[in-house]
DSSP file (Angstrom, degrees, kcal/mol; ACC not computed):
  #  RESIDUE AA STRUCTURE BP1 BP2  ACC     N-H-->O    O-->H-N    N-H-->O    O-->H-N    TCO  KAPPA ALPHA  PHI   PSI    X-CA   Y-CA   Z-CA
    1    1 A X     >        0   0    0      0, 0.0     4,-0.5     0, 0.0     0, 0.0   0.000 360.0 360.0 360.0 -23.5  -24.0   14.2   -3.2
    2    2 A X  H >>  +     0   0    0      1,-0.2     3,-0.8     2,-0.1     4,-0.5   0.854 360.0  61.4 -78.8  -5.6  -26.2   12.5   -5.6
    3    3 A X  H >> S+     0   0    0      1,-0.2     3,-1.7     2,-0.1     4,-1.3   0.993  93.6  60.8 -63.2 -45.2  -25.5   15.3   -8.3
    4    4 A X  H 3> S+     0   0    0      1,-0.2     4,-2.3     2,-0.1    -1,-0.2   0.717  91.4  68.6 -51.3 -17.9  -21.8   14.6   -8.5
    5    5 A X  H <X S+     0   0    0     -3,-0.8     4,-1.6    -4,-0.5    -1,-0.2   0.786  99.2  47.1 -71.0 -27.3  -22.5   10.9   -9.8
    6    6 A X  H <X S+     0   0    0     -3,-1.7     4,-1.4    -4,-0.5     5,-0.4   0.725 118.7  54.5 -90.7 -32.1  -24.2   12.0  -13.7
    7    7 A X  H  X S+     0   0    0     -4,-1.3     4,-2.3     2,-0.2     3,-0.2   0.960 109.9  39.7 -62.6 -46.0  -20.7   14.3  -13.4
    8    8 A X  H  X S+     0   0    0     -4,-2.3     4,-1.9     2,-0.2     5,-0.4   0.999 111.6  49.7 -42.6 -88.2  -18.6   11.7  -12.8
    9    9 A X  H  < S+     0   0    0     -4,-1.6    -1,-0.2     1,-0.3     4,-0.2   0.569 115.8  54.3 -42.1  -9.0  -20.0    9.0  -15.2
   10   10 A X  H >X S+     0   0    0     -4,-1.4     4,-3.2    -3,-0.2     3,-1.1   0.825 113.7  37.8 -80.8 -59.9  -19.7   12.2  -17.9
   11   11 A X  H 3X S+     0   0    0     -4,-2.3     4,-1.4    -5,-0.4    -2,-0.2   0.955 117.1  49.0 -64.5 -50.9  -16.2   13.0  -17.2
   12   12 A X  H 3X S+     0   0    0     -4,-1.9     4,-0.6     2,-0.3    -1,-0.3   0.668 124.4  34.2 -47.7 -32.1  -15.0    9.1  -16.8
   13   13 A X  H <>>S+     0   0    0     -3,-1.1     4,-2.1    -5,-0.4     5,-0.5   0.649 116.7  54.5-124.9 -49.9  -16.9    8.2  -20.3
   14   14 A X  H  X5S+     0   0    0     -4,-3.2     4,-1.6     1,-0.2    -2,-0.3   0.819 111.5  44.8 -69.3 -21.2  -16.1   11.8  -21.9
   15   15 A X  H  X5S+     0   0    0     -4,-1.4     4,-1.4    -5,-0.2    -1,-0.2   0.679 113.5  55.9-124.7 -40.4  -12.0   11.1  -21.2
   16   16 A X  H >X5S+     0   0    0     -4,-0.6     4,-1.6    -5,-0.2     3,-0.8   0.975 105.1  45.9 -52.2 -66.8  -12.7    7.5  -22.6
   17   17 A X  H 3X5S+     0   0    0     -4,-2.1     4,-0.8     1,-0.2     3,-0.2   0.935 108.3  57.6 -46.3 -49.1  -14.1    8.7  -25.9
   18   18 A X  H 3X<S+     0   0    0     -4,-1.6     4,-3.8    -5,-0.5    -1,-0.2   0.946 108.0  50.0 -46.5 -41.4  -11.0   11.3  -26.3
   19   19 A X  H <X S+     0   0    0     -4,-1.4     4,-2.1    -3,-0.8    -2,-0.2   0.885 113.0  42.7 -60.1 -41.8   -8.7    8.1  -26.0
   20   20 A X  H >X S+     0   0    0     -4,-1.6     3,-2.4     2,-0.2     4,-0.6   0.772 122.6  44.4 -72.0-113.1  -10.8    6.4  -28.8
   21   21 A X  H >X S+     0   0    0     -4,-0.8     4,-2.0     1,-0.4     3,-1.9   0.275 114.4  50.0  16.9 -93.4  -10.6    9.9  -30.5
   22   22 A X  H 3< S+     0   0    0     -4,-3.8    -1,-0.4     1,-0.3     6,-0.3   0.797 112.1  42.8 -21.1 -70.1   -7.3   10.2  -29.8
   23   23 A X  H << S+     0   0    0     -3,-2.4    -1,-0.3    -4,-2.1    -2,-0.2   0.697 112.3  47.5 -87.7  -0.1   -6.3    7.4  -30.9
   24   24 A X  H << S+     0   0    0     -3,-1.9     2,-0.7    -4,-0.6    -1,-0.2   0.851  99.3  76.2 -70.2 -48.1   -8.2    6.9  -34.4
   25   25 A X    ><  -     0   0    0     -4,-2.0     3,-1.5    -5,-0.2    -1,-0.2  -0.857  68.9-156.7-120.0 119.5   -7.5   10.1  -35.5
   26   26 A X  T 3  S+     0   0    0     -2,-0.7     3,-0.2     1,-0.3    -1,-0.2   0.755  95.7  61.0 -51.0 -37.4   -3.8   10.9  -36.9
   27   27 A X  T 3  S+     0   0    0      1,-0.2    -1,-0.3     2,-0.1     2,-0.3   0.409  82.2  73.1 -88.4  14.3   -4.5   14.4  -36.0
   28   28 A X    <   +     0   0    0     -3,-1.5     2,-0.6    -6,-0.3    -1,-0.2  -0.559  55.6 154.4-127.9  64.2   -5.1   14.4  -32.2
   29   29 A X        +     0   0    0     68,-0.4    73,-0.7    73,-0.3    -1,-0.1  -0.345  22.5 151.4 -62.7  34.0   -1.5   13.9  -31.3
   30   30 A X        -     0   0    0     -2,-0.6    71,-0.1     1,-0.1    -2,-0.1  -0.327  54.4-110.5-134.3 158.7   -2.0   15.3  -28.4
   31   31 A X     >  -     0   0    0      1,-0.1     4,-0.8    -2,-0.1    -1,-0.1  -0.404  49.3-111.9 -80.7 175.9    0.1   14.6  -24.6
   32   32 A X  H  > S+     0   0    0      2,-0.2     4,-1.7     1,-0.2    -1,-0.1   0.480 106.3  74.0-110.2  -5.6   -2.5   13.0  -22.8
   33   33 A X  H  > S+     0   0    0      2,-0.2     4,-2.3     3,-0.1     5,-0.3   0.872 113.7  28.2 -53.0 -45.1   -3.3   15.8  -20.1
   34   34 A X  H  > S+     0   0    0      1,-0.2     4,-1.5     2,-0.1     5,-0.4   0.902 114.9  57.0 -75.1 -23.8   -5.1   17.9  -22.7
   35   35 A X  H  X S+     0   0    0     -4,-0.8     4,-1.5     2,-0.2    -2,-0.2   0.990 113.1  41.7 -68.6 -39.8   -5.9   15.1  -24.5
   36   36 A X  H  < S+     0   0    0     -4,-1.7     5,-0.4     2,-0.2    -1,-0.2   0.874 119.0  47.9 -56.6 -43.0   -7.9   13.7  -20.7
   37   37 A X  H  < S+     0   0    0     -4,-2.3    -2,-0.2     1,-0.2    -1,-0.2   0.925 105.1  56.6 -80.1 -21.6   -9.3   17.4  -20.0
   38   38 A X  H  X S+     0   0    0     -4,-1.5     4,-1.5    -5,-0.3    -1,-0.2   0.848 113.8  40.3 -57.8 -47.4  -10.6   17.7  -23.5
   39   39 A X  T  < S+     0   0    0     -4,-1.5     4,-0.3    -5,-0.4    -1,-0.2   0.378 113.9  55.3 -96.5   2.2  -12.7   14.5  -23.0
   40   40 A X  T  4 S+     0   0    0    -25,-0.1     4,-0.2     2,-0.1    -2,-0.2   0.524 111.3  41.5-108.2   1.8  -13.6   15.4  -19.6
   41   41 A X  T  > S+     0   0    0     -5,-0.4     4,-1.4   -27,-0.2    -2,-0.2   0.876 114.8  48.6-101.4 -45.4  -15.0   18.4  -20.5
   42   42 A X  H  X S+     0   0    0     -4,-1.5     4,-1.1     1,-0.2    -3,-0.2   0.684 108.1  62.2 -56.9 -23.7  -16.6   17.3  -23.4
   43   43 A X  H  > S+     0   0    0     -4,-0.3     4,-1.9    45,-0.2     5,-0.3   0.758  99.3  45.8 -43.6 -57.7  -17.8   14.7  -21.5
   44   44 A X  H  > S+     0   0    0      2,-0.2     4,-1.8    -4,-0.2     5,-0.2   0.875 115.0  50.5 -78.2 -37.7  -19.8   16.5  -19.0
   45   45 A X  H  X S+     0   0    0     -4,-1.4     4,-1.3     1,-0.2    -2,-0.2   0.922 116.6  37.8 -75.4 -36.5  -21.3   18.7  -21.8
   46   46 A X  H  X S+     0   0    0     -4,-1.1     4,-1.7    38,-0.2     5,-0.3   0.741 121.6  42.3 -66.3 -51.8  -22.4   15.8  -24.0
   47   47 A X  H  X S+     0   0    0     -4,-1.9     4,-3.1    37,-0.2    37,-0.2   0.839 111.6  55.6-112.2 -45.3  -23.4   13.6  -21.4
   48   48 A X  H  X S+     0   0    0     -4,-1.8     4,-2.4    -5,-0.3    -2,-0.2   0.956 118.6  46.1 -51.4 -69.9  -25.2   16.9  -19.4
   49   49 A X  H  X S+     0   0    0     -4,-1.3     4,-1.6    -5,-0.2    -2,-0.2   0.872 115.6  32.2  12.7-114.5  -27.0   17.0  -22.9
   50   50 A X  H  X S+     0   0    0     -4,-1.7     4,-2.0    30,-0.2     5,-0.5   0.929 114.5  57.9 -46.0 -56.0  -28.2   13.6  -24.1
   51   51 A X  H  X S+     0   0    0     -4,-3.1     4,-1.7    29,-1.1     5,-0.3   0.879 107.1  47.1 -82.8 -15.0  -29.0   12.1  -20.7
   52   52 A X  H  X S+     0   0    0     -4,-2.4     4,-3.0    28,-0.2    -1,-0.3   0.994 113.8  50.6 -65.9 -41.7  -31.7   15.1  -19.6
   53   53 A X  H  X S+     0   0    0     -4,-1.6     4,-1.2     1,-0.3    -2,-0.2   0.878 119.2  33.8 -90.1 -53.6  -33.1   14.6  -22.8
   54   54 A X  H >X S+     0   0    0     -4,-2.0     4,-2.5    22,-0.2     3,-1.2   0.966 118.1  54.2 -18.3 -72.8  -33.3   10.8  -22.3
   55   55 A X  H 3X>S+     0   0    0     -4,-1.7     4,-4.3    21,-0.6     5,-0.6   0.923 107.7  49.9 -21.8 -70.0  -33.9   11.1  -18.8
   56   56 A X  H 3X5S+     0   0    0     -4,-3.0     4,-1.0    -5,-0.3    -1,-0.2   0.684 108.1  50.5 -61.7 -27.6  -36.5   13.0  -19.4
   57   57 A X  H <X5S+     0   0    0     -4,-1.2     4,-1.6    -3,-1.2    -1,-0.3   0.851 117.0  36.9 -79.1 -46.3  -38.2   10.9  -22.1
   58   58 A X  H  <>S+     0   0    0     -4,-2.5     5,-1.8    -3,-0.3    -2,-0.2   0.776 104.7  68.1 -81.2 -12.3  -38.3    7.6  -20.3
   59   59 A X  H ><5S+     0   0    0     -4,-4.3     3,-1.0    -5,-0.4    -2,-0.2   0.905 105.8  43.0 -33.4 -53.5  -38.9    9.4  -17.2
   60   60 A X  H 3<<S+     0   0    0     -4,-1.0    -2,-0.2    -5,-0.6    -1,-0.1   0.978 121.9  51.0 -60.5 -38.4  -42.8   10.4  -19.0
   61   61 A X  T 3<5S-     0   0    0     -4,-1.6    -1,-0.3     1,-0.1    -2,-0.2   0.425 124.2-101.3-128.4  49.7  -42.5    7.3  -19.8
   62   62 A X  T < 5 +     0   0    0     -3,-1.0    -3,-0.2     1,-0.0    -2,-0.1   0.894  55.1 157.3  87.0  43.3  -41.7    4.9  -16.7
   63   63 A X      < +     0   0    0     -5,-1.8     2,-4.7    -8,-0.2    12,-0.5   0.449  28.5 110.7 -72.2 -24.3  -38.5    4.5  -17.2
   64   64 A X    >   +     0   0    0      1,-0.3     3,-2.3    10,-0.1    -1,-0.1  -0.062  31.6 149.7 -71.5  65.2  -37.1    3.5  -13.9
   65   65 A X  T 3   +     0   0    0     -2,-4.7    -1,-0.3     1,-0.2     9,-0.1   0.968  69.0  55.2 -74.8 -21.0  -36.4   -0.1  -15.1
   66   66 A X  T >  S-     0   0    0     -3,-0.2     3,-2.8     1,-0.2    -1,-0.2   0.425  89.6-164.3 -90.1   9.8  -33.2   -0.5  -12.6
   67   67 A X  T <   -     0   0    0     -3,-2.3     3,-0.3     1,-0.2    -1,-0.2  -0.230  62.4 -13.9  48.9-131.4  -35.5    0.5   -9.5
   68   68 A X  T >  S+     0   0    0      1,-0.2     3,-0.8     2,-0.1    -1,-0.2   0.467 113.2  90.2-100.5  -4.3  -33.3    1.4   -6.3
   69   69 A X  T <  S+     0   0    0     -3,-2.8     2,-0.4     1,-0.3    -1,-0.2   0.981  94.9  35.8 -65.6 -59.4  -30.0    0.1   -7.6
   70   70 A X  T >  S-     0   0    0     -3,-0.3     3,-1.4     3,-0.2    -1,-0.3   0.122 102.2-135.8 -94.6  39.0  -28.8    3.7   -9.4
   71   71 A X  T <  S-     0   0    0     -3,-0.8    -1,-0.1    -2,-0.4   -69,-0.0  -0.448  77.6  -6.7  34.9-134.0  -30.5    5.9   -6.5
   72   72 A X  T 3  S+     0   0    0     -4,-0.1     2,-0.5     1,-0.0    -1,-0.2   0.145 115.1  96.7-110.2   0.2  -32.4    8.9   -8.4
   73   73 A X    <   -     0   0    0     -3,-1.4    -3,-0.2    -7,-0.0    -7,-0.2  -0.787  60.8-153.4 -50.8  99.6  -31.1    8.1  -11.8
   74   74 A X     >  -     0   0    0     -2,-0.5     4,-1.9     1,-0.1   -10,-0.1  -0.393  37.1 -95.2 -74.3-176.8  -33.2    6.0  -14.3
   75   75 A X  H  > S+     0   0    0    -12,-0.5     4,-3.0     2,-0.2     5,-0.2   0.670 118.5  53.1 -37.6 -51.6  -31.9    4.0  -16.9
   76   76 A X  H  > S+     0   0    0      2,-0.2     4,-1.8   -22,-0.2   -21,-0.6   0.766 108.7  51.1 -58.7 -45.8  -32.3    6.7  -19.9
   77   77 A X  H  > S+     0   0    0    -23,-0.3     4,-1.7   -22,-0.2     5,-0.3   0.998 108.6  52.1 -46.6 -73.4  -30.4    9.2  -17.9
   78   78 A X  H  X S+     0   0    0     -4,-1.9     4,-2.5     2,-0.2     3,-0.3   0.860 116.1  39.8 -25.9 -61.8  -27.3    6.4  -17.2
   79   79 A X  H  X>S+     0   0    0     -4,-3.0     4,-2.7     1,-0.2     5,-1.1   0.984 116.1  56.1 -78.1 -39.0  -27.0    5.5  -21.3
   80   80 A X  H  <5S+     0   0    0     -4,-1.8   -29,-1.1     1,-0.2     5,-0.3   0.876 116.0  34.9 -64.0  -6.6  -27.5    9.6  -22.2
   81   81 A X  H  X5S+     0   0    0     -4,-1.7     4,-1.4    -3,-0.3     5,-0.5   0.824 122.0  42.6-114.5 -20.3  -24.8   10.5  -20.2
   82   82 A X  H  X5S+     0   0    0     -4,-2.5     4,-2.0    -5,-0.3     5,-0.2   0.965 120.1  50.0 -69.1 -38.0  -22.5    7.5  -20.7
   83   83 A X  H  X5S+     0   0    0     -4,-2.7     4,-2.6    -5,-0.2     5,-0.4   0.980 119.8  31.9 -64.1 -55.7  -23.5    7.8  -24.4
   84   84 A X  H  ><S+     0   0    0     -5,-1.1     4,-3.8   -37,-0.2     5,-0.4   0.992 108.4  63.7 -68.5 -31.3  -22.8   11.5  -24.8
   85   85 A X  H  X S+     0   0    0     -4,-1.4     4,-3.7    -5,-0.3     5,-0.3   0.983 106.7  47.3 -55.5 -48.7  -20.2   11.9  -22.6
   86   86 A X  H  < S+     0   0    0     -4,-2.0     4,-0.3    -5,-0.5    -1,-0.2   0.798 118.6  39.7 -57.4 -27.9  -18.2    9.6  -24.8
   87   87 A X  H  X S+     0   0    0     -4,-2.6     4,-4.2    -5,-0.2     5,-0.2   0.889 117.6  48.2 -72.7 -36.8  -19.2   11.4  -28.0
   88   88 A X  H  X S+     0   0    0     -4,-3.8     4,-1.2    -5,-0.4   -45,-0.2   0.804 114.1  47.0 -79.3 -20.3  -18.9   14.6  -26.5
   89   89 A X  H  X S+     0   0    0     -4,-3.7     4,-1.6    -5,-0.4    -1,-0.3   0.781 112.6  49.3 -70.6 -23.8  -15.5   13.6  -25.1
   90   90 A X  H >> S+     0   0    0     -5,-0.3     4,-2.3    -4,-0.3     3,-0.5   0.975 116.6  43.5 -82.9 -36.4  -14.4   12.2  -28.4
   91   91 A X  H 3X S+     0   0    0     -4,-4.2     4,-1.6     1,-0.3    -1,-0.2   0.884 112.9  45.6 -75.6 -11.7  -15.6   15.6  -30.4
   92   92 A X  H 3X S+     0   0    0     -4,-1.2     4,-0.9    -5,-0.2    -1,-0.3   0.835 114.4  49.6 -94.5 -17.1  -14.5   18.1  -28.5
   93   93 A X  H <X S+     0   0    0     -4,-1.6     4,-0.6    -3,-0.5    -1,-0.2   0.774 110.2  50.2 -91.7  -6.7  -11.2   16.3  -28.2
   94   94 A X  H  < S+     0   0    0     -4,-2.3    -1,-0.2     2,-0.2    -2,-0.2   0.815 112.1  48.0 -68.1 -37.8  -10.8   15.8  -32.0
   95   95 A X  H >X S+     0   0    0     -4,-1.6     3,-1.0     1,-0.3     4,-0.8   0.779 113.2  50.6 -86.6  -5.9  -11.6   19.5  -32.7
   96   96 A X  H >X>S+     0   0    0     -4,-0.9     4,-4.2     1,-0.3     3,-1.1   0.899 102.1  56.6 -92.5 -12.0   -9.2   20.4  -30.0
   97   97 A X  H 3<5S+     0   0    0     -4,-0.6   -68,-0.4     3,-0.3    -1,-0.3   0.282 103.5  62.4 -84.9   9.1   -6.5   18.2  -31.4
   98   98 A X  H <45S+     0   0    0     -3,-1.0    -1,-0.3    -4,-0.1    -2,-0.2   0.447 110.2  33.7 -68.1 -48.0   -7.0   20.3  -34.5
   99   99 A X  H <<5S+     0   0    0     -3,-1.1    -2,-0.2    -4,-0.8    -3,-0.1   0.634 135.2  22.0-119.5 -34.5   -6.1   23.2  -33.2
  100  100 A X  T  <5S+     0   0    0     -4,-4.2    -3,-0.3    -5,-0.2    -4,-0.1   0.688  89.4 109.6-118.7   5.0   -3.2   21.8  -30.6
  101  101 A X  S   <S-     0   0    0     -5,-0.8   -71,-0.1   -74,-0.2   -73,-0.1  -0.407  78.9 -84.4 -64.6 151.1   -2.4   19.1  -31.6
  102  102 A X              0   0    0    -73,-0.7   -73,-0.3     1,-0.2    -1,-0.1  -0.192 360.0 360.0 -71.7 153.1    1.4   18.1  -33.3
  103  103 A X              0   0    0     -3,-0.1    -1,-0.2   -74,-0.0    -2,-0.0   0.047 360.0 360.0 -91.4 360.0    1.8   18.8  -37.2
């Protein structure tokens, strides 16, 4: 069960950043079911991304500053996958609004 939690917090953060996306940029007109799977998908990929490579770097180097609160997640994992998921939600939902999005 604890995998599904980095998924979550990707998709939830990746589906926010398409809404910032979305709404910044004229060209991601998009109805807001693709415009939610676009950033939850990007989400999860971005987020999957960034937060091993965080993780994995304050992991070496003793990273667990929130102790027992997030269960088997440090801190560096948490911001790489809320931080990429929300960039990865916002690009992938920009490029997709590109391509389906209204003209």
């Amino acid at each position: 069960m604890d995998f599904l939690i980095p998924i979550i917090i990707q998709a939830i953060s990746g589906m926010v950043g398409g809404g910032v996306a979305g709404g910044l940029l004229k060209n991601v007109a998009m109805s807001v079911l693709p415009k939610l799977l676009a950033g939850g998908l990007g989400g999860i990929a971005g987020g999957s991304a960034l937060g091993a490579i965080l993780g994995s770097a304050t992991g070496a180097a003793g990273g667990d500053a929130m102790g027992g609160m997030l269960g088997g997640m440090d801190i560096g994992a948490l911001l790489g996958n809320v931080g990429g998921g929300a960039v990865g939600g916002g690009v992938l939902t920009a490029l997709a609004g590109q391509f389906l999005g209204k003209k």
